[in-house]
Every structure is written in structure tokens, then in C-alpha cells.
C-alpha positions as CSV (number, residue, x, y, z in Angstrom):
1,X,16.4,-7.1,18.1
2,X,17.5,-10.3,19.7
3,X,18.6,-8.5,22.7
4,X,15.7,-6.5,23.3
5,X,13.9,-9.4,22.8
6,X,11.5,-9.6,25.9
7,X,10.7,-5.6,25.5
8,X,9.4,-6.0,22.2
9,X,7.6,-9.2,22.7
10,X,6.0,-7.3,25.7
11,X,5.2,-4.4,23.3
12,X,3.6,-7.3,20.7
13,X,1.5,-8.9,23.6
14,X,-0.1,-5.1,23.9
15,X,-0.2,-4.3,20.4
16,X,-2.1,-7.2,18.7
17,X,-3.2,-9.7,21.9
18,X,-0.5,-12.7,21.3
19,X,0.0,-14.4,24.5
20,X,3.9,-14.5,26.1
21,X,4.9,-17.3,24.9
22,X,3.3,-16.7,21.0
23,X,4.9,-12.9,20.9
24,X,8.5,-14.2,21.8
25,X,8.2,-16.6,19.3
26,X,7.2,-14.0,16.9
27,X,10.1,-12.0,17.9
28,X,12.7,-15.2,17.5
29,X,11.2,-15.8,14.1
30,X,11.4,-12.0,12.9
31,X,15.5,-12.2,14.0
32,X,15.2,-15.9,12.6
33,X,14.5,-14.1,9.0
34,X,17.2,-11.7,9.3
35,X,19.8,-13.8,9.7
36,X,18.9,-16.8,7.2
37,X,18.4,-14.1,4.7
38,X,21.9,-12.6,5.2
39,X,23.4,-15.8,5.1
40,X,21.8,-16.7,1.6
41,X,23.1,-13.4,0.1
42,X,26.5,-14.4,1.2
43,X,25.6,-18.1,0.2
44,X,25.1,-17.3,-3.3
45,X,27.8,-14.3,-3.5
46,X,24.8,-11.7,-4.3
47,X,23.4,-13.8,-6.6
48,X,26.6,-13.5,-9.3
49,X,27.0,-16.3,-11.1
50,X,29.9,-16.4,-13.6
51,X,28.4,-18.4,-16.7
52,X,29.8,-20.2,-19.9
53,X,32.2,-18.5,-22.9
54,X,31.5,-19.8,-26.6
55,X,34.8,-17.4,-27.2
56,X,38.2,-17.4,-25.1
57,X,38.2,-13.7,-25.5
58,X,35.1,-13.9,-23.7
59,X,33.3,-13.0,-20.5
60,X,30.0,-13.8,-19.4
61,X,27.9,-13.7,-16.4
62,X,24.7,-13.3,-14.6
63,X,23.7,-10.1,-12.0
64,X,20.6,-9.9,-10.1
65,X,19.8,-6.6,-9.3
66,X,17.2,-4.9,-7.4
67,X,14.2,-3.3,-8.8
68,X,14.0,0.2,-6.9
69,X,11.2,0.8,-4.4
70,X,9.0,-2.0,-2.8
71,X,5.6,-1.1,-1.2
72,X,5.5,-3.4,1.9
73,X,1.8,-3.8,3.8
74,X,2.0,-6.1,6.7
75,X,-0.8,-8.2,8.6
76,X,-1.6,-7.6,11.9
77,X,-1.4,-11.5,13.7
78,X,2.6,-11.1,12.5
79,X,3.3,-7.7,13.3
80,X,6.9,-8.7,13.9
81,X,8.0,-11.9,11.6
82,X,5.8,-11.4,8.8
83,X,6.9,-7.7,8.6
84,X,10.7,-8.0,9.2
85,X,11.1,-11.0,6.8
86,X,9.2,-9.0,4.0
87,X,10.8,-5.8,4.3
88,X,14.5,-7.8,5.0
89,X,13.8,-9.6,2.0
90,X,13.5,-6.3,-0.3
91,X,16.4,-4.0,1.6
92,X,18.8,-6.6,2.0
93,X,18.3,-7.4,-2.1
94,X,19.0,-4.0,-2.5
95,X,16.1,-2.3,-3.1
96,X,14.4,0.7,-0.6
97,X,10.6,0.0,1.0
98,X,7.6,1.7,2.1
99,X,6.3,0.3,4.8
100,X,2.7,0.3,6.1
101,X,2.0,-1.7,9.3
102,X,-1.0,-3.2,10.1
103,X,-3.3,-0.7,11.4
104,X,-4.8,-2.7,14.1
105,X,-0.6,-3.7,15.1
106,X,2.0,-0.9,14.3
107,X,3.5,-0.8,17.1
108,X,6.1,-3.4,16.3
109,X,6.8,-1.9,12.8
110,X,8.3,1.2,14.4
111,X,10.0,-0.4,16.6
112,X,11.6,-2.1,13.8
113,X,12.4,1.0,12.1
114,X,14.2,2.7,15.1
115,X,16.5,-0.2,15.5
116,X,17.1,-0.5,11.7
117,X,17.9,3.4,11.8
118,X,20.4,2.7,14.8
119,X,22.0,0.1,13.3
120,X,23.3,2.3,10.8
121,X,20.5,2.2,7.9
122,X,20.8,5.4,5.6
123,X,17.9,7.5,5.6
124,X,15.6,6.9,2.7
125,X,15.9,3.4,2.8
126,X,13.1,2.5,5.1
127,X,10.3,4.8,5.0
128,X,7.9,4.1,7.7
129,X,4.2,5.7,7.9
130,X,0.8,3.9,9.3
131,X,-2.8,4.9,8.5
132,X,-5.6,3.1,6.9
133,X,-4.9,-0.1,4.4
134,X,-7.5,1.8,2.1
135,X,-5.6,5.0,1.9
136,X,-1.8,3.8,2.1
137,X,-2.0,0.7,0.5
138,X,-3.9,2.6,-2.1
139,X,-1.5,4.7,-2.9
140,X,1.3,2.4,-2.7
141,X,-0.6,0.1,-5.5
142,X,-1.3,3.6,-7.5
143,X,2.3,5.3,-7.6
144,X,4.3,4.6,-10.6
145,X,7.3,5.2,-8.7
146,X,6.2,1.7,-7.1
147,X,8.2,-0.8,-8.7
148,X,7.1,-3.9,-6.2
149,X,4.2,-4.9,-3.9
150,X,4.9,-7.8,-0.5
151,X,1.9,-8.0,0.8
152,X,0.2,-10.6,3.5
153,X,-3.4,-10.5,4.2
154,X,-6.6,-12.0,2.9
155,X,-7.6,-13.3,-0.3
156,X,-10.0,-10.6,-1.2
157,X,-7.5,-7.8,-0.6
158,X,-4.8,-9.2,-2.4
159,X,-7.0,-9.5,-5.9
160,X,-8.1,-6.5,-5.5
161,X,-4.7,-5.5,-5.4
162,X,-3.8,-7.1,-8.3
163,X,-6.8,-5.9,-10.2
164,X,-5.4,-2.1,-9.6
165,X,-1.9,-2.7,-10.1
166,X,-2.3,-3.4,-13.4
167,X,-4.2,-0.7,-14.3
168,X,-0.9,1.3,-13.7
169,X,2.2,-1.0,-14.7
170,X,3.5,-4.4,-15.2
171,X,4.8,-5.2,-11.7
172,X,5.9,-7.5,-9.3
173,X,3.3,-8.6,-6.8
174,X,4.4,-10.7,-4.1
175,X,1.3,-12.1,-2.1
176,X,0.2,-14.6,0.5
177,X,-3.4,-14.9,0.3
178,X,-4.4,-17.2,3.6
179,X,-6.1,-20.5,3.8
180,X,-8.3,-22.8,4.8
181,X,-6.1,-25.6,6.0
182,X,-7.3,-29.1,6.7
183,X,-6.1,-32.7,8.3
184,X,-6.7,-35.6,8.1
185,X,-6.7,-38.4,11.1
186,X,-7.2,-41.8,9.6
187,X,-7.5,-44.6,12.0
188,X,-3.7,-45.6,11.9
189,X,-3.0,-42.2,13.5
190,X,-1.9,-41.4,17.2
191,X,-4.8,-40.3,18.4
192,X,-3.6,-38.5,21.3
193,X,-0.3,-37.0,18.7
194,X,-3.0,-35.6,17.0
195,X,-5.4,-34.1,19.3
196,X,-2.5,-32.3,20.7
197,X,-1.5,-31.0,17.5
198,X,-4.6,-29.6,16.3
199,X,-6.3,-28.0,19.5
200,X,-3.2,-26.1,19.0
201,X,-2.8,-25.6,15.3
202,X,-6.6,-24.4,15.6
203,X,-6.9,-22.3,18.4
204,X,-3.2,-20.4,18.9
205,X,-3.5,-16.9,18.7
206,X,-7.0,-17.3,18.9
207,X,-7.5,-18.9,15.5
208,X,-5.9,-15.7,13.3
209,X,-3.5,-17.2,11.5
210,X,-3.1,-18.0,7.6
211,X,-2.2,-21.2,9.0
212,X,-4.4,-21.8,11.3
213,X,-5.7,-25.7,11.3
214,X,-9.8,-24.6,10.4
215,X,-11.0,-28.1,9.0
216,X,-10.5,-32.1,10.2
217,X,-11.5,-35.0,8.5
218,X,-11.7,-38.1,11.0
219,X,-12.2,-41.9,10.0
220,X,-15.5,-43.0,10.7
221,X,-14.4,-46.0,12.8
222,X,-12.1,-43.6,15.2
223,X,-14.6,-40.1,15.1
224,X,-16.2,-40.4,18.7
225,X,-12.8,-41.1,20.6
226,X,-10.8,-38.3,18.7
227,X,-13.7,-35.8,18.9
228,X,-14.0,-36.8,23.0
229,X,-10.5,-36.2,23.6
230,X,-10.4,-33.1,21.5
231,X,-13.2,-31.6,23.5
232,X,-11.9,-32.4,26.7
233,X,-8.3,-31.2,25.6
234,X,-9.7,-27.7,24.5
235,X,-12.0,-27.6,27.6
236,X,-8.8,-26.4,29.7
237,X,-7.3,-23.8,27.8
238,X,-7.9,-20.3,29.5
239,X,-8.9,-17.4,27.6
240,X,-7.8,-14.4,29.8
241,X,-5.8,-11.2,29.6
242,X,-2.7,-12.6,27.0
243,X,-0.1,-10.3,29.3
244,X,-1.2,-13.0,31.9
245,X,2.0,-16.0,32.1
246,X,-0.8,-19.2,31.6
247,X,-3.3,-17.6,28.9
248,X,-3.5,-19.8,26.0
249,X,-5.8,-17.9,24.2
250,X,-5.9,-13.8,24.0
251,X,-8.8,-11.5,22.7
252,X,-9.6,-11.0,18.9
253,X,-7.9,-8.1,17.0
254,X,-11.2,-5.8,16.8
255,X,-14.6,-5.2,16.7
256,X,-15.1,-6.5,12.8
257,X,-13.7,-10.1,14.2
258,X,-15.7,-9.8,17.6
259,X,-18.7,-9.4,14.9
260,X,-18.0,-11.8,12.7
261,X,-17.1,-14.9,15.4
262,X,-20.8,-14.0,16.6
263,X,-22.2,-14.2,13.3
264,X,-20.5,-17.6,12.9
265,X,-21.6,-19.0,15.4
266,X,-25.2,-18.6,14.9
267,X,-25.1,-20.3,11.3
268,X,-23.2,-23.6,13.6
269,X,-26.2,-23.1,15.5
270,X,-28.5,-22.9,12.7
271,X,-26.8,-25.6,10.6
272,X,-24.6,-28.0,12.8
273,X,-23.7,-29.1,16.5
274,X,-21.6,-27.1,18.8
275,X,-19.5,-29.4,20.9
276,X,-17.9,-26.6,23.0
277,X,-17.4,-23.0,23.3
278,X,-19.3,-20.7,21.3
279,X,-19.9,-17.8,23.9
280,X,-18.1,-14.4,24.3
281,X,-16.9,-13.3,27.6
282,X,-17.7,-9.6,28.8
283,X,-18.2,-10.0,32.8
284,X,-15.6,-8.0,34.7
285,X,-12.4,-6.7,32.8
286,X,-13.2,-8.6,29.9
287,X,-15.7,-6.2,28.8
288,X,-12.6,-3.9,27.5
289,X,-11.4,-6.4,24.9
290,X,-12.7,-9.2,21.9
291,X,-13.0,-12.3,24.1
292,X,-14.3,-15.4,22.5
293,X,-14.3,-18.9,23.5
294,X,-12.7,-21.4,21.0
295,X,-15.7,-23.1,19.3
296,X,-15.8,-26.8,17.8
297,X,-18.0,-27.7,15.6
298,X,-19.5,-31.2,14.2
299,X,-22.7,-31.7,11.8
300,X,-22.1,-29.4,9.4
301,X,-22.4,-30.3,5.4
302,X,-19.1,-31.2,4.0
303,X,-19.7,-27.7,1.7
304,X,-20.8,-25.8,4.4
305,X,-18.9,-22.0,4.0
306,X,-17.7,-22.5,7.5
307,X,-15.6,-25.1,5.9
308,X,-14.7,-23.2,2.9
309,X,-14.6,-19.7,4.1
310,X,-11.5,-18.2,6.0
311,X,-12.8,-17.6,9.0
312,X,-9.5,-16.3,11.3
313,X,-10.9,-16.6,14.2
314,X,-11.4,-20.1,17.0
315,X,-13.4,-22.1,15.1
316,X,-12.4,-25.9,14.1
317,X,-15.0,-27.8,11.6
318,X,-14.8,-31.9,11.9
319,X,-16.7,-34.3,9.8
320,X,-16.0,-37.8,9.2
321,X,-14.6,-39.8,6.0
322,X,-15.0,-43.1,5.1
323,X,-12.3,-44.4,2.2
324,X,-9.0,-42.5,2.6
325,X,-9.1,-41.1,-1.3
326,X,-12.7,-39.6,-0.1
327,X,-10.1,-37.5,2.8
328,X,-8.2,-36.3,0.2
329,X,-10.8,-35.0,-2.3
330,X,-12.1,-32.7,0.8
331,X,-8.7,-31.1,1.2
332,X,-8.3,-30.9,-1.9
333,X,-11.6,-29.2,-2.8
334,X,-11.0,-25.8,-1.7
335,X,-9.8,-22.5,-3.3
336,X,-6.8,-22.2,-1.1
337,X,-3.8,-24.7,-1.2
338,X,-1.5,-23.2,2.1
339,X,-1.4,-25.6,4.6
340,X,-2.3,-29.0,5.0
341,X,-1.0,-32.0,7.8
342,X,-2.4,-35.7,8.4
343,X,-2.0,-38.4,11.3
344,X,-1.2,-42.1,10.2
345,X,1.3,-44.2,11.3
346,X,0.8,-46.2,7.6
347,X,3.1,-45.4,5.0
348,X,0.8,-46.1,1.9
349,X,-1.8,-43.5,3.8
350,X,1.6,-41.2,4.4
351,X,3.1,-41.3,0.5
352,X,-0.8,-40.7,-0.8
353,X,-1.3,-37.9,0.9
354,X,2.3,-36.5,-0.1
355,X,1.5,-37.1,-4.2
356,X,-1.9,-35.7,-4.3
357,X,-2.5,-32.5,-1.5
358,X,-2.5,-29.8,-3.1
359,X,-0.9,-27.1,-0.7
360,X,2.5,-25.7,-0.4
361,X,3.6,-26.5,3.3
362,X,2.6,-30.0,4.3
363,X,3.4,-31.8,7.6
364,X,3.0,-35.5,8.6
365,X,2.3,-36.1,12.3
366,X,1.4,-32.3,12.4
367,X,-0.9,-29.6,11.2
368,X,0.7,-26.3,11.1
369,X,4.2,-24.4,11.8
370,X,7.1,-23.4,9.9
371,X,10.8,-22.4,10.7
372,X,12.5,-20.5,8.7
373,X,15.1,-21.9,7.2
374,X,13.4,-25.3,7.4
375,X,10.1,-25.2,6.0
376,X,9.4,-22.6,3.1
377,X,6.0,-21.3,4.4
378,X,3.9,-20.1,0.9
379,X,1.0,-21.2,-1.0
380,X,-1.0,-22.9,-4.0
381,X,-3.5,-21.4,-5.8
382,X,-5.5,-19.2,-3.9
383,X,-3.2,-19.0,-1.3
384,X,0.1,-17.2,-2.8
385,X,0.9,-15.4,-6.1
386,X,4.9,-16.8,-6.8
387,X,4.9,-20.3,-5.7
388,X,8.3,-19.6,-4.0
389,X,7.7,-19.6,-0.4
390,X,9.3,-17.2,2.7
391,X,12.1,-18.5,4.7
392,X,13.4,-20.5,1.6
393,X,15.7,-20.4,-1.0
394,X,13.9,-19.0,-3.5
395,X,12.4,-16.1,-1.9
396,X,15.4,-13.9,-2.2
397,X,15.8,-13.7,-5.7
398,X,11.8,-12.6,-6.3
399,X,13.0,-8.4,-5.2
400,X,15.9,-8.7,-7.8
401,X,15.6,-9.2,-11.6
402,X,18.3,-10.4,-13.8
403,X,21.0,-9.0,-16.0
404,X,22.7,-10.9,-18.2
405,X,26.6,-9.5,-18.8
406,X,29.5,-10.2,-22.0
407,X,32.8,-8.7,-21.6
408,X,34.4,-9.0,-24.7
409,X,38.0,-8.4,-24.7
């Protein structure tokens, strides 16, 4: 994978609409998650542990062993990390996978599957097939023979999923559910630090990420220079063809999002203040793709569903804050717990924020962004199902189950 780097991340660019530098960076993390995961299996000596004797003549350890076959369904906005590091994470473990792709993106899962198969995988390890998420992932969810389910994708989805699979068996369900992650820029922060990290925590890949920076909370007494600078930042990026070398921001994934940005924006329309963007772009060549212009948006009630609702596409929601607990409260009071990040140079502000958000992947002086191996990227509450984030040390060990052994001689 590594050294066909640049022909996959070309294929990405077509497939799902990431720009060059975005879909080499997807690439690098997908080879980034083989490798950290091979090295914790060594690491831990495949999770064998030898464990106490009460009796001399006694042996006694701990095996974790895989589970059998794992349904794997991928999102499209990762075709390449978020797919490798899920089905890695169940073969390398032991176990064999069904994958499904996502069917707006499979390109990159086949890909995946050739090299897999040259690099000497046996057959019936990694079974690959794409269709419909209705169909596949139905039948993956239904089968008996399905002892696990990794899935990525939205909220809704993934309780369905649930819902069914225990209709059939108790099984693992590994899920990350999205989010709707906020920060916070108190007037301690570097304004210009922070306007650079979320214009692009907000508006890479055009907004459709799980991780994507959706909400901002701004001091009162700083608002009007943060939100000036923010506009005029996000004023130059170019939305353009994403196979072009300076496009920031690529089209949306289909026609459902193309709809749905649209339909968003008239309700910031109806209920708030645009402050730029809100427009599609169909003159010329863009008519053949989902072009939308990143949109920010001020005015809005704080419990507005644009600022509770996962929206996954360019829209940012700002709104000012007074006392610093009042910040956290509004991060706080949302369904999903994924992502969160503030600005402050003030390390009362900084240790607060640390004891009370309530998401799995925080940042300070940042929004958004995780490398494996570094940051464990999963969520709270409505966000994730296991707690236990990817890229970490604890992800392993959820596509194996435990057996304890005595040898008595």
C-alpha cells in the first residue's frame, strides 16, 4: 500500500471527492493502522499473558482468541483508513471479515483486497462484495454465522443495527456513531491559532467527517474579531474540481447531501444570519458534481437543530458565551460526546475544560485530528458503543474474547 501510495490516493480523489492532499493523508493513515496494529500484537505476544499459581504443580494463563467471522461496513468520507483499520483490526486478531464498502466509495476497498490477496492472504479470509447498505448490511446484521459487527456511519444506522442484531444473537457490535463536535475560544485564546484551526477542522473534506468541527462558542468580549477573521479566512478557499493541486474543498458525496445542504440552508435563512457562502455552484463543469460553498452561520438559538443535528456537510454554527461554565454546558448538552477542542492560553480555562467535556478525543489549541498511534479516536455516548477508541491500545483486544487456561501437572 505504501508504495502505491499516490495511485491509490488518485483512485480516492475519484472515488469519494477528497482533495490531493486529504486522500494521501487517508492513504498514510490506512498503512498508519496496519502497522501500529501489527506492532501491538507483537507488543503484547498475542495477547498471552501467563498469570498466577495457588499450586506449584500448576499452570495458569490467559488466551484471547478470535470470535470467527466479523461483518465489516465502511463509511464513504474514509474509504481507505476507516476501512483498513476496521478490517486489520478483525484479521490480524484472527478472525475472517465480510466486507461491504461504502456504496457511494468502493473503489478503495477493492483495491485493498487485491493487495491483501497478493500479499499472500488465504482465500476465505477477506470476502469482499459491494451493493446497497440496506441489502448487505442487512444480511450481515441477520446471519447467525455473524459472530461480530465494525461499523462507522451515522447515529441512526448504527441503532438500528443494534435494534436487529439482537433480535438474532448476543453479539459484539463495534460502532462509531458521529458527532456534533464543538470549541470553545474564550478570550485568553490565540485568536489567529484558532481561526486557522477551525476553518479547517470545519470545512476539510467539505464538512463530512465524524469529526468535523460543526459548533463554536466565542466569548462575548472577543466575538466580532474572531468571527471577522474567520470570514475573511474562509473567503479564500476554492471549491473546484478536488483532482485540481490548490482545491481546498471538493464536491459532496451525492445527491441526498447536495439536498440536504440546500435544505439547511434555508432554515439559517429562516432562523439566523449567514455570514458567507450558502450558494451551490452549477455554471460550467460544475454542473456534473455536488458543489457547495462552505456556509457560516451566526444568530441562531443556542438549541437550534443545526446545532444539534449532524449535519456532514460545510456548515459551522457560532454563538457567543458569557461565563466560561456557561461554554461548557453547550458542549456538553448534546447527544453525541466525539470530539471536542478549545483555545485559551489560561490554565484554570485549560484544566476545566479537561475535567468536565464530555467527549472521547479532546484537543487544546485545536479542534479536530487524530494519529494513530497518538490519539485514540472514539466516542461518548452517542458517539461510539465500546468506549475503547481506534488507533489505541485497547482496540485490539475488542475482535478477541478471553480464555482462561490451568495445566495441572
Amino acid at each position: 500500500m505504501n508504495r502505491r501510495k499516490f495511485e491509490l490516493a488518485a483512485w480516492l480523489s475519484y472515488g469519494n471527492g477528497k482533495n490531493r492532499y486529504e486522500a494521501i493523508c487517508d492513504i498514510d493513515e490506512a498503512v498508519d493502522f496496519i502497522r501500529y496494529y501489527s506492532k501491538e500484537m507483537e507488543k503484547n505476544n498475542g495477547f498471552i499473558i501467563q498469570t498466577k499459581s495457588p499450586h506449584p504443580n500448576e499452570k495458569n494463563k490467559s488466551v484471547m482468541k478470535p470470535y470467527g467471522v466479523w461483518g465489516v461496513i465502511a463509511p464513504f468520507n474514509f474509504p481507505a483508513a476507516i476501512l483498513v483499520g476496521m478490517s486489520i483490526g478483525a484479521l490480524i486478531t484472527g478472525n475472517t471479515i465480510v466486507l461491504k464498502p461504502a456504496s457511494d466509495a468502493p473503489i478503495i476497498g477493492y483495491k485493498f483486497a487485491e493487495i491483501m490477496k497478493e500479499a499472500g492472504l488465504p482465500d476465505g479470509v477477506l470476502n469482499f462484495i459491494t451493493g446497497s447498505g440496506e441489502t448487505i448490511g442487512k444480511t450481515s446484521v441477520g446471519s447467525k454465522d455473524v459472530a461480530g459487527i465494525v461499523f462507522t456511519g451515522s447515529k441512526k444506522v448504527g441503532y438500528k443495527m443494534f435494534k436487529e442484531s439482537s433480535k438474532v444473537k448476543l453479539r459484539h457490535v463495534i460502532a462509531e456513531l458521529g458527532g456534533k463536535n464543538p470549541a470553545i475560544v474564550t478570550e485568553n485564546a490565540d485568536i489567529d491559532k484558532a481561526v486557522e484551526g477551525i476553518f479547517k477542522a470545519a470545512f476539510g473534506y467539505s464538512g463530512q467527517k465524524c469529526s468535523a468541527c460543526s459548533r463554536v462558542y466565542i466569548q462575548k468580549s472577543i466575538k466580532n474579531k474572531f468571527v471577522e477573521r474567520l470570514v475573511e479566512r474562509t473567503k479564500n478557499l476554492s471549491v473546484d474540481n478536488p483532482l485540481e493541486s490548490n482545491t481546498f474543498i471538493g464536491p459532496l458525496i451525492n445527491s441526498k447531501a447536495y439536498k440536504n445542504y440546500q435544505k439547511y440552508v434555508k432554515l439559517a435563512y429562516r432562523d439566523g444570519n449567514i455570514l458567507l457562502g450558502g450558494s451551490v455552484k452549477r455554471d460550467g463543469d460544475f454542473k456534473y458534481g455536488y458543489y457547495a460553498e462552505p456556509i457560516i452561520i451566526d444568530g441562531l438559538a443556542k438549541n437550534h437543530r443545526l446545532f444539534r443535528e449532524e449535519l456532514f456537510v460545510p456548515i459551522l454554527c457560532i454563538a457567543d458565551y458569557d461565563k466560561f461554565d456557561e461554554a461548557i454546558k453547550l458542549c456538553n448538552d448534546s447527544e453525541y460526546g466525539l470530539t471536542a477542542g478549545i483555545y485559551s492560553n489560561k490554565k484554570e480555562e485549560v484544566d476545566r475544560f479537561l475535567d468536565n467535556i464530555e467527549c472521547g478525543v479532546v484537543s487544546i489549541s485545536a479542534t479536530t485530528g487524530a494519529m494513530v498511534g497518538c490519539q485514540s479516536f472514539g466516542g461518548w455516548k452517542g458517539s461510539g458503543t465500546t468506549g475503547k477508541g481506534t488507533g489505541g491500545p485497547y482496540y485490539l483486544t475488542q475482535f478477541m474474547r478471553e480464555q482462561s487456561q490451568t495445566i495441572v501437572e
